[in-house]
C-alpha positions as CSV (number, residue, x, y, z in Angstrom):
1,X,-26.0,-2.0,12.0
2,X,-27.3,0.8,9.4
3,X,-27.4,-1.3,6.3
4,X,-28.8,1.4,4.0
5,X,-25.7,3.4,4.8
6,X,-24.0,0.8,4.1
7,X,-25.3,0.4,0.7
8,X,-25.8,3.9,0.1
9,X,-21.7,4.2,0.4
10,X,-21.2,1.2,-1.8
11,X,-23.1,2.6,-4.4
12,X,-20.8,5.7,-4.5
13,X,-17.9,3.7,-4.9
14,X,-19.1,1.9,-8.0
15,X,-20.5,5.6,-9.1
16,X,-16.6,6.7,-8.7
17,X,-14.9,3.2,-10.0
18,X,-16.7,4.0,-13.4
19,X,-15.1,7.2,-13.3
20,X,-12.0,6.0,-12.7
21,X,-12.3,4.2,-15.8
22,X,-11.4,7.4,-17.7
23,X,-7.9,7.5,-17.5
24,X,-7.3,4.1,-18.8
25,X,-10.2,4.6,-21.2
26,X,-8.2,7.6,-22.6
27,X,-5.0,5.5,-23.1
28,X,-7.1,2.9,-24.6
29,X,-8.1,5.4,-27.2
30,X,-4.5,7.3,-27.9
31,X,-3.1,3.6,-28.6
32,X,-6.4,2.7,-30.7
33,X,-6.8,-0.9,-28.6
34,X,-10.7,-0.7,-29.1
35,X,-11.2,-4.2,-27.5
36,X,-9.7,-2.9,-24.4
37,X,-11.5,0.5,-24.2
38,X,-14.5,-2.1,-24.8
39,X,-13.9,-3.8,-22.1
40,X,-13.4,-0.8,-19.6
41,X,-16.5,0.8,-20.9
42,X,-18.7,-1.9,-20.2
43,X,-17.3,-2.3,-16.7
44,X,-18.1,1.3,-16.0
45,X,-21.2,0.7,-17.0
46,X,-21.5,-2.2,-14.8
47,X,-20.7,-0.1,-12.2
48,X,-23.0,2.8,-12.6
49,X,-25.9,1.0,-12.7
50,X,-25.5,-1.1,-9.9
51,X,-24.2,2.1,-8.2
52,X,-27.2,4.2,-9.1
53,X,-29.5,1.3,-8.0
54,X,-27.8,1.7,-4.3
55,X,-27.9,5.7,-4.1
56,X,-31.2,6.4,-5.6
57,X,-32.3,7.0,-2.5
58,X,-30.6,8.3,0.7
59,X,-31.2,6.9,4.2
60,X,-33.0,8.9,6.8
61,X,-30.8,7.7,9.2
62,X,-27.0,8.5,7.8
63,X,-25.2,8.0,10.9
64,X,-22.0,6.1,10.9
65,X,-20.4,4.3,14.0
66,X,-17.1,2.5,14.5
67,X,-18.7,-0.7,13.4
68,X,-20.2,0.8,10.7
69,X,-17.4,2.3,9.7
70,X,-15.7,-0.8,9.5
71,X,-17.5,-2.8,7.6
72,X,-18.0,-0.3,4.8
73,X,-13.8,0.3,4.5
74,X,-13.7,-3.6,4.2
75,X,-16.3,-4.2,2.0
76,X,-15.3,-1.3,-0.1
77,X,-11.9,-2.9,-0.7
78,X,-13.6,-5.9,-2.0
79,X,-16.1,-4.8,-4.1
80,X,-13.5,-2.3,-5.3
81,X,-11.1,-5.2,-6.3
82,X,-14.1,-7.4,-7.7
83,X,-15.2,-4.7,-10.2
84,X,-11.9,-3.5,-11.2
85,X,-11.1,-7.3,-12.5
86,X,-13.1,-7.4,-14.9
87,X,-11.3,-5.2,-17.6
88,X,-8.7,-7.9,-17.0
89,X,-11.0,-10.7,-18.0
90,X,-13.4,-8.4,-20.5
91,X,-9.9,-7.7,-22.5
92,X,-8.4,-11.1,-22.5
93,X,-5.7,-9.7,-20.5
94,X,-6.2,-13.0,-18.3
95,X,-9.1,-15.9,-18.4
96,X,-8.4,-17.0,-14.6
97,X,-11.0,-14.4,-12.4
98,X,-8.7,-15.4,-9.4
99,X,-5.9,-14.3,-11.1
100,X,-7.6,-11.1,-12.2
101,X,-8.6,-10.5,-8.7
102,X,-5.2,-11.2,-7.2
103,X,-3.8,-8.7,-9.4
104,X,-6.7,-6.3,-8.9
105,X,-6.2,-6.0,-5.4
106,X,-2.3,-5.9,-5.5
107,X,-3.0,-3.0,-7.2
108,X,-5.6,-0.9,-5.1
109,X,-3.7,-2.4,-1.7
110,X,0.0,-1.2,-3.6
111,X,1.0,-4.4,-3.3
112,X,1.9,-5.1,-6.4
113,X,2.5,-8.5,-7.0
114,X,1.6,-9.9,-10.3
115,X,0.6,-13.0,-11.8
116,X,1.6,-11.9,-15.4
117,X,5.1,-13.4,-16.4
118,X,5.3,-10.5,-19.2
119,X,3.8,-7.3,-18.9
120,X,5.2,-5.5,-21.8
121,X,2.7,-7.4,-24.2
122,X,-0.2,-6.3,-22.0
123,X,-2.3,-3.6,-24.0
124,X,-1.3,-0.1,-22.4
125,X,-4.5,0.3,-21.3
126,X,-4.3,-2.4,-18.9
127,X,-1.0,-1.0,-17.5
128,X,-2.0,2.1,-17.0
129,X,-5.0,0.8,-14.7
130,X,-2.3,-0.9,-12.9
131,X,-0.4,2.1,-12.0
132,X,-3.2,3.8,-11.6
133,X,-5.0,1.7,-9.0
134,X,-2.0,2.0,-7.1
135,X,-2.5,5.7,-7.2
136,X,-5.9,5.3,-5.8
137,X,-5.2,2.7,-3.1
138,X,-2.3,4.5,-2.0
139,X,-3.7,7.2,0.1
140,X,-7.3,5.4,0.3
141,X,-9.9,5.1,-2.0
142,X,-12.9,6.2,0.3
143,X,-10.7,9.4,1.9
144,X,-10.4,10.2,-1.8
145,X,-14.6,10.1,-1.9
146,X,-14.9,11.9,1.7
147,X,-13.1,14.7,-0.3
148,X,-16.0,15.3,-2.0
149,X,-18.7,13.8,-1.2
150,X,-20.1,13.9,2.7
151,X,-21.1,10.2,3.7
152,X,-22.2,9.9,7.8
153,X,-23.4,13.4,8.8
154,X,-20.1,14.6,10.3
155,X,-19.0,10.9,12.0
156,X,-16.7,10.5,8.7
157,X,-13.7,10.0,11.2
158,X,-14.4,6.1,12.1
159,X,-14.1,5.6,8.1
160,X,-10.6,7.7,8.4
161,X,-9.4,5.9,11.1
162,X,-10.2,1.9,10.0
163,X,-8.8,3.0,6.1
164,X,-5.8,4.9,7.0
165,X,-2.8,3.4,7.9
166,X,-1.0,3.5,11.5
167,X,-1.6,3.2,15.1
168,X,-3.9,6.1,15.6
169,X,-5.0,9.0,13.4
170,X,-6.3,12.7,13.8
171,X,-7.8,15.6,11.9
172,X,-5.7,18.2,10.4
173,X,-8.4,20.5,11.1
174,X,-11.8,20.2,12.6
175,X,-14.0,18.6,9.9
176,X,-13.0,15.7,8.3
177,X,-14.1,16.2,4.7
178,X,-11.3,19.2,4.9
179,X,-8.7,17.1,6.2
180,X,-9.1,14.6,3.2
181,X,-9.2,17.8,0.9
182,X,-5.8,18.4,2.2
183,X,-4.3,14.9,2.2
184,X,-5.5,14.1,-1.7
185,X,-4.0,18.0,-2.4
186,X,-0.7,16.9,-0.5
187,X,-0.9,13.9,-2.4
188,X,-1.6,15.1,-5.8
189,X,0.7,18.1,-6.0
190,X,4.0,15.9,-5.0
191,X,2.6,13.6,-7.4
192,X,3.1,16.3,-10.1
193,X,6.1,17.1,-9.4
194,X,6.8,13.4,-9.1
195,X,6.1,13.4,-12.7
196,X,7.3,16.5,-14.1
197,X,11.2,15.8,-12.5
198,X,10.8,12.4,-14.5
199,X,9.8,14.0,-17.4
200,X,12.5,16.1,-17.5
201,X,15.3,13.5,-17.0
202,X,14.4,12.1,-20.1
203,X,11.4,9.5,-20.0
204,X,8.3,9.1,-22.1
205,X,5.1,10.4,-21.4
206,X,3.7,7.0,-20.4
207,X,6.4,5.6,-18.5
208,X,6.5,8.9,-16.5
209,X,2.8,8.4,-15.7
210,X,2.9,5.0,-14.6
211,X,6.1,5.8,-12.6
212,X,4.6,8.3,-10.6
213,X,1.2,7.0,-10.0
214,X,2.8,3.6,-9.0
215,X,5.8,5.5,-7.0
216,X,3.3,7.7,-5.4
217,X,0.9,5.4,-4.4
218,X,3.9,3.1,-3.6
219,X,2.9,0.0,-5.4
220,X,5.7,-1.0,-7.6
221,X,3.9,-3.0,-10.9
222,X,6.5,-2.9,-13.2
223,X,5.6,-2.1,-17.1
224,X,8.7,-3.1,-18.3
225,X,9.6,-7.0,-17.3
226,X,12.7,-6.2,-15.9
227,X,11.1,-3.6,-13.1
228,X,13.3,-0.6,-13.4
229,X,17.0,-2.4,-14.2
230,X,16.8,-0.5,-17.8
231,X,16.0,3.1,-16.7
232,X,18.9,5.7,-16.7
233,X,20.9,6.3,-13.7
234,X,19.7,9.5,-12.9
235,X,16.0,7.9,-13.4
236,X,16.6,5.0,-10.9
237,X,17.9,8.0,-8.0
238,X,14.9,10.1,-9.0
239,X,12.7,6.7,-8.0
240,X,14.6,6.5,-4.9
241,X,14.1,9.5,-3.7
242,X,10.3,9.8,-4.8
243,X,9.7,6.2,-3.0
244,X,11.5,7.9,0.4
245,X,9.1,10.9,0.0
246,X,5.7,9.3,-0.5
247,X,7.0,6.6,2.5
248,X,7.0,10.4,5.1
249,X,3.4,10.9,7.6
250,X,1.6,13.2,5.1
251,X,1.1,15.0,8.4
252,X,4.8,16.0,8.0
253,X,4.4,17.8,4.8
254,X,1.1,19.7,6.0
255,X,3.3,21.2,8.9
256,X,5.9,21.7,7.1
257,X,3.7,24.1,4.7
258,X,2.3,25.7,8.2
259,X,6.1,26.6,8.8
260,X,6.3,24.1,11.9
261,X,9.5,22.3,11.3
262,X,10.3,21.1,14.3
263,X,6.6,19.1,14.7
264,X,7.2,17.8,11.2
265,X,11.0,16.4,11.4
266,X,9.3,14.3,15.0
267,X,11.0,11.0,16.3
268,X,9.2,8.6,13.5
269,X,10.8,10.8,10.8
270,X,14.2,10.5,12.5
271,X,14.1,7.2,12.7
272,X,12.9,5.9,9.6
273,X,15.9,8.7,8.4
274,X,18.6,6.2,10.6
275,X,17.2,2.8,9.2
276,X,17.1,4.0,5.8
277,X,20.8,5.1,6.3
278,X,21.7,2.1,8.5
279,X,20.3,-0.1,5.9
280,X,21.8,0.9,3.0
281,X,25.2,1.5,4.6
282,X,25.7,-1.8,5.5
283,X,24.8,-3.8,2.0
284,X,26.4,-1.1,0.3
285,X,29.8,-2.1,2.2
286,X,28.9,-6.1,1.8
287,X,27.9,-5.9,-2.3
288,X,30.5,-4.0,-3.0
289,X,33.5,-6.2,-3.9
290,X,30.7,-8.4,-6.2
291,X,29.9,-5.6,-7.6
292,X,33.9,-4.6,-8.0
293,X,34.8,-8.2,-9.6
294,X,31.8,-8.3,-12.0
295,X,33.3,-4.9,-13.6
296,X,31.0,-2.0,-11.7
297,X,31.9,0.7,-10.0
298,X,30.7,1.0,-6.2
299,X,28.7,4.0,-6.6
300,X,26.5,1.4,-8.9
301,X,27.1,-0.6,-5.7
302,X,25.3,2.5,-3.5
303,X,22.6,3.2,-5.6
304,X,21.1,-0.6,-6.4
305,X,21.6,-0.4,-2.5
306,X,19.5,2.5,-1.9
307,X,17.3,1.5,-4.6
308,X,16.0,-2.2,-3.0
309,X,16.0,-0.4,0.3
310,X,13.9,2.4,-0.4
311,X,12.0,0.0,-2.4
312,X,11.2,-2.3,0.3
313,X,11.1,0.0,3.5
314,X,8.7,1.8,1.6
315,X,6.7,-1.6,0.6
316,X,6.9,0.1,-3.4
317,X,8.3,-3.6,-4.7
318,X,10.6,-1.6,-7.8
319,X,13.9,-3.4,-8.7
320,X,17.0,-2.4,-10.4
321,X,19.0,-5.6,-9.5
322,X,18.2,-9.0,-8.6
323,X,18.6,-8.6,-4.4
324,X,17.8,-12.3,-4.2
325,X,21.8,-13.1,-5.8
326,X,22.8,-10.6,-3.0
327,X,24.7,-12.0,0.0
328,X,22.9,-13.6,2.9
329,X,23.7,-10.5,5.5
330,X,22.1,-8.4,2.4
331,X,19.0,-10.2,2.4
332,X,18.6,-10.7,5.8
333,X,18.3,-6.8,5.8
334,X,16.0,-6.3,3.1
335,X,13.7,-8.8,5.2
336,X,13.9,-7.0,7.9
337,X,12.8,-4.1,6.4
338,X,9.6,-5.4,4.4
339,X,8.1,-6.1,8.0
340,X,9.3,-2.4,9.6
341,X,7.8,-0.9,6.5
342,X,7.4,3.2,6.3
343,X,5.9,6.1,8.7
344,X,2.3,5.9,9.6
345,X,0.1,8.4,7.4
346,X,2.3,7.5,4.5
347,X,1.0,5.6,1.6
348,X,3.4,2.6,2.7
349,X,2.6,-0.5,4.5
350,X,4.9,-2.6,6.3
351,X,4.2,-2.4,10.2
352,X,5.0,1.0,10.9
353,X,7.9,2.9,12.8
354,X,5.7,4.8,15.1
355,X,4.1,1.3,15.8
356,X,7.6,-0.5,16.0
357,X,8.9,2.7,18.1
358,X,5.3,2.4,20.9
359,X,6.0,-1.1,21.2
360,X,9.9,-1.0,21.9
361,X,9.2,1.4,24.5
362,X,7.0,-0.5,25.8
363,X,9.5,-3.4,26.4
364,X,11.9,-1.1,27.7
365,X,9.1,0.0,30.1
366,X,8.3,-3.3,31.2
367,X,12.0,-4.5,32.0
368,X,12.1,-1.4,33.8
369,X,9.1,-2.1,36.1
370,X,10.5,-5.6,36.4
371,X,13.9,-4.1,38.0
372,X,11.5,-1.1,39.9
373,X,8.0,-2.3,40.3
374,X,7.1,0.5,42.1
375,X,7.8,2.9,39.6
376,X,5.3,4.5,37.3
377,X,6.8,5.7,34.1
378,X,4.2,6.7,31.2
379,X,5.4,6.1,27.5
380,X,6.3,9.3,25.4
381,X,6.8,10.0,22.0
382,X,8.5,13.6,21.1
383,X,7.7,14.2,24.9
384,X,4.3,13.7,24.7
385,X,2.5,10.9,26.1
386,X,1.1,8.0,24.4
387,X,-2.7,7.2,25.2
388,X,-2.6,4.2,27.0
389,X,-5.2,2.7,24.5
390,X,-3.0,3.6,22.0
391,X,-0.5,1.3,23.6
392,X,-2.9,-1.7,23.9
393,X,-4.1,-0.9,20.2
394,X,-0.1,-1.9,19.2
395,X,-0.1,-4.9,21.4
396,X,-2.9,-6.2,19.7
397,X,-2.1,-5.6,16.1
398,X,1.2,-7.1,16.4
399,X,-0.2,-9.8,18.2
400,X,-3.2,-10.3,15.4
401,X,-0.3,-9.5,12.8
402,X,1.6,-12.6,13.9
403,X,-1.4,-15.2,14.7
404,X,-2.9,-13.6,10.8
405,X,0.8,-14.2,9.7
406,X,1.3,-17.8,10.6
407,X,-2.0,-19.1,9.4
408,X,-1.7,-17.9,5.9
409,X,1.9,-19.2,6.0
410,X,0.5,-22.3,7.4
411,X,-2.3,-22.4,4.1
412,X,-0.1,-21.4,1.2
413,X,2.7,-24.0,2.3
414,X,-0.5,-26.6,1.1
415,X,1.0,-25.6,-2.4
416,X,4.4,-27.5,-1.2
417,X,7.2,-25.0,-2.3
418,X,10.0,-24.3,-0.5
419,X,9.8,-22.6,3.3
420,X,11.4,-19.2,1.6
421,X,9.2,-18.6,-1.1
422,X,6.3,-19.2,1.4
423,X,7.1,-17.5,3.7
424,X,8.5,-14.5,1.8
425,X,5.3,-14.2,0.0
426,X,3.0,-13.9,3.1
427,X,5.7,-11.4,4.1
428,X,4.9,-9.6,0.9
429,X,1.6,-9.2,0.6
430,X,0.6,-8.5,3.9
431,X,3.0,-6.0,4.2
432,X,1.7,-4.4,0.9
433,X,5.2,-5.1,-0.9
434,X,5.3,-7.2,-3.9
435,X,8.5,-9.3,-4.2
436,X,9.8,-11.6,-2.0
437,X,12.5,-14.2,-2.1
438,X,13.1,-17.3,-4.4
439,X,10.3,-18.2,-6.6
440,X,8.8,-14.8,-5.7
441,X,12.0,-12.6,-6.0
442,X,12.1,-9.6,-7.9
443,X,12.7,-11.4,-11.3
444,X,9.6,-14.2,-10.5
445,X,6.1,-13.3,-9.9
446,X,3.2,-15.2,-8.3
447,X,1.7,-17.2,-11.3
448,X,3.0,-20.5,-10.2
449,X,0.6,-20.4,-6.7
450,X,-2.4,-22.4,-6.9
451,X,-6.0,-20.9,-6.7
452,X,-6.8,-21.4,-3.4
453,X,-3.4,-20.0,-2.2
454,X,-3.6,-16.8,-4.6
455,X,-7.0,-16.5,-2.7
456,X,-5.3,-16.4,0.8
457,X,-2.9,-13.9,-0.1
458,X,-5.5,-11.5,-1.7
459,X,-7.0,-11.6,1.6
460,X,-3.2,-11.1,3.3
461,X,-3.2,-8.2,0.4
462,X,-6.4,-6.2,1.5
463,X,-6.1,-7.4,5.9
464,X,-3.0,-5.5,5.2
465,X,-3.5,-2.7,3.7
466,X,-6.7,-2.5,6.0
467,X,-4.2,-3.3,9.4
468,X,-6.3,-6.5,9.8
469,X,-8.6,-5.7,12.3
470,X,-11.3,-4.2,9.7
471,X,-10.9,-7.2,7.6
472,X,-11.6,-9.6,11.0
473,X,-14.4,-8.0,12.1
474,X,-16.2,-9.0,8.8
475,X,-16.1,-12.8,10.3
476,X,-17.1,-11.7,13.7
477,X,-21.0,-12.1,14.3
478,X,-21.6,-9.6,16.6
479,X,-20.8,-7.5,13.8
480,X,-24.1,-8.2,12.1
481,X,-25.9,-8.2,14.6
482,X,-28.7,-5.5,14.7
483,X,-28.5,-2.9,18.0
């Protein structure tokens, strides 16, 4: 185990959390809350100084293996969450650390479940480092460093592959470093435009910033207490569309800029295209007459419908109507959903249609071999063959997913609420969503959990956004041992 790289990494991403710090320290100052900016200055200086402690001196030895990498995408995602608390306490936003922590990392994972019962009295400072964790987490915070800073003499990839979402990942061109270039410059540029279409329609500077950072990065903290139910029309489609967008394989939009359509529109596309449509079809058609008897027309019927599912597909958490009032087929939907979650190389979480996609084939596979053992049929995705380790790799996260599933449900149901709320909350936050059902619908939050259970589902938060196995390996001991 290289420790000093270890370290060495760490100590950059305390050296880039203080920089962070600037954008809400700017708000801070345009609303003149000078207890706030305060509190986010002393933070950042926290952080440089026990950053410039760790990367004083660079190891000899800088090279980074799976394990390695690992461990520093896990640890990262603590510490991250840790240090980017504390303007929440230093502020007086909150005096619980859990609770600062909780919302912390429901930020940075996009999660997006809050503690805070009413956000519009938060300083605007403090809401802006919501969003904007959300835009950080969302395509990773340590492929956002590789962009500019090279961290394991070329071996950068095992980094990329235990922080990025999905069941395997690959260079957009040979070095890595160029490959995050190009995500974050993916990322960043439909961001913008993210921003300047809501701009136009009509919405303040600040509310346009937080929705696209929070869109973008597909968290969904909402700066108004009623989500997004008091935005325009046109405002709530823009949303809709902008959560689809950012829930595509960033992979998509790079070949689609290298003129390879064909690559870019592949099976996972497709179908997250048809359960999108599927989806919002059939609530649409069973809302409707509510929606018709309480005085609304059904195109307000369509779009809250396409609003909670592109909200919840793409694990953003946004709401424009209260889904949990909804019929049961309705919410049996929007369930279903949370776990499929959006396309791998997105900045959504959920489980993951190329994931779901391997494993049905797999099943269909295996009842075939059942009716003709002797026949030897490879599985294939857009006509090209899945890597057999690529298969087991989806076997065992959904297996982990489940066993990591159950036991935090088993843990929070300590708190003795009802057998919804539980277990719509684990679904949640492991799935990087925000609300659930019940006592953690879309007009709740998740103040009323106890310590100890706000605890479990920070780590269900983080294991998910990590896709567990990162997160495990920190309890492992052959982890630390040396060799």
């Amino acid at each position: 185990m290289n420790y000093r790289m270890i370290k060495y990494t760490l100590g950059w991403l305390l050296m880039f959390e203080a920089a962070f710090f600037l954008i809400p320290m700017i708000t801070a100052v345009c609303y003149g809350e000078w207890m706030t900016l305060l509190a986010f200055a002393i933070t950042g200086i926290i952080c440089l100084g026990i950053g410039w402690l760790c990367v004083r001196k660079k190891p000899e030895d800088t090279t980074i293996y799976a394990r390695e990498g690992f461990v520093i995408v896990s640890l990262c995602w603590i510490i991250l969450s840790v240090f980017g608390a504390l303007p929440f306490i230093f502020s007086g936003s909150t005096t619980s650390f859990i609770d600062a922590l909780f919302e912390t990392t429901a930020g940075f994972t996009t999660t997006g479940s809050s503690i805070f019962t009413e956000v519009e009295s938060l300083p605007k400072a403090i809401l802006m480092w919501r969003s904007f964790t959300h835009w950080i987490g969302g395509m990773g915070v340590l492929v956002f460093i590789m962009a500019f800073l090279p961290l394991g003499g070329g071996q950068n990839m095992h980094i990329m592959r235990a922080e990025s979402p999905g069941p395997e990942v690959s260079k957009l061109v040979p070095r890595v470093k160029h490959t995050a270039v190009i995500l974050y410059s993916i990322y960043l540029s439909l961001t913008v435009i993210m921003l300047i279409v809501l701009l136009v329609s009509g919405m303040s500077l600040f509310d346009a910033i937080n929705t696209a950072f929070a869109t973008a990065g597909t968290g969904g903290f909402g700066f108004r207490n009623d989500s997004f139910a008091s935005f325009s029309a046109l405002q709530q489609v823009i949303v809709t569309v902008g959560m689809l967008v950012f829930s595509i394989n960033f992979n998509s939009y790079y070949l689609i800029l290298k003129l390879k359509f064909r690559d870019a529109i592949n099976s996972e596309v497709r179908a997250f295209v048809l359960i999108v449509a599927t989806a919002i079809g059939i609530i649409t058609l069973n809302i409707y007459q509510t929606y018709l008897a309480e005085g609304k027309a059904v195109t307000d019927a369509l779009r809250d419908a396409a609003f909670s599912v592109a909200s919840l597909i793409s694990t953003t958490g946004f709401s424009t109507a209260d889904f949990d009032l909804w019929p049961g087929l309705s919410k049996t939907i929007l369930v279903l959903v949370m776990f499929i979650g959006a396309c791998a190389g997105s900045t959504g979480g959920g489980m993951k249609v190329s994931r779901l996609i391997i494993a049905f084939k797999g099943f269909v596979r295996e009842i075939n071999t059942l009716i003709h053992p002797r026949q030897v049929k490879q599985i294939t995705i857009d006509k090209r063959p899945v890597d057999r380790e690529v298969v087991r790799s989806v076997n065992a996260y959904l297996a982990c997913y489940i066993l990591v599933f159950v036991g935090a449900l088993m843990l929070i149901s300590l708190d003795n609420k009802d057998l919804v709320t539980n277990f719509t909350a684990v679904t949640a936050t492991i799935n990087n969503i925000g609300p659930g059902l019940a006592a953690v619908g879309p007009t709740a939050n998740f103040a009323h959990f106890s310590g100890f259970s706000k605890l479990v589902m920070t780590f269900t938060m983080i294991a998910g956004r990590l896709e567990l196995f990162p997160m495990l390996i920190l309890f492992s001991p052959n982890t630390w041992k040396k060799g």
